[in-house]
C-alpha positions, 0 to 999 in steps of 0.5 A: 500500500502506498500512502502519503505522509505529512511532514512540516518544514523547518529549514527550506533549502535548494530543491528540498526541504528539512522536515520534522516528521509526525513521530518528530524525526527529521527528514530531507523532502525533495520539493522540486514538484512544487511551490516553494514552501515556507518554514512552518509549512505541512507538505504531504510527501511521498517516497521521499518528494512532496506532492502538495502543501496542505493546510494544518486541519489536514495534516494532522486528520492525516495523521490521525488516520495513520494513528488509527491504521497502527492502532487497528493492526494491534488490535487496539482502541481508535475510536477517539481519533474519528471523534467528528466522524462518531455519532453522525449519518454519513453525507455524500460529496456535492457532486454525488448529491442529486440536483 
C-alpha cells in the first residue's frame, strides 16, 4: 500500500526541504514538484518528494488516520481519533448529491 505522509518544514533549502516528521524525526523532502514552501509549512510527501502543501486541519486528520491504521493492526482502541466522524449519518460529496 502506498500512502502519503505529512511532514512540516523547518529549514527550506535548494530543491528540498528539512522536515520534522509526525513521530518528530527529521527528514530531507525533495520539493522540486512544487511551490516553494515556507518554514512552518505541512507538505504531504511521498517516497521521499512532496506532492502538495496542505493546510494544518489536514495534516494532522492525516495523521490521525495513520494513528488509527497502527492502532487497528494491534488490535487496539481508535475510536477517539474519528471523534467528528462518531455519532453522525454519513453525507455524500456535492457532486454525488442529486440536483
Amino acid at each position: 500500500m502506498c500512502i502519503g505522509t505529512p511532514v512540516q518544514v523547518v529549514e527550506v533549502c535548494a530543491g528540498y526541504c528539512v522536515c520534522r516528521t509526525g513521530d518528530s524525526r527529521l527528514v530531507n523532502i525533495n520539493t522540486l514538484l512544487i511551490n516553494i514552501p515556507q518554514p512552518g509549512d505541512w507538505l504531504l510527501s511521498f517516497l521521499g518528494s512532496a506532492r502538495e502543501i496542505i493546510s494544518e486541519t489536514h495534516a494532522y486528520q492525516v495523521l490521525d488516520a495513520l494513528e488509527a491504521l497502527s492502532r487497528v493492526a494491534k488490535g487496539e482502541d481508535h475510536t477517539e481519533l474519528f471523534a467528528d466522524l462518531i455519532n453522525r449519518e454519513p453525507q455524500l460529496p456535492d457532486f454525488l448529491t442529486a440536483k
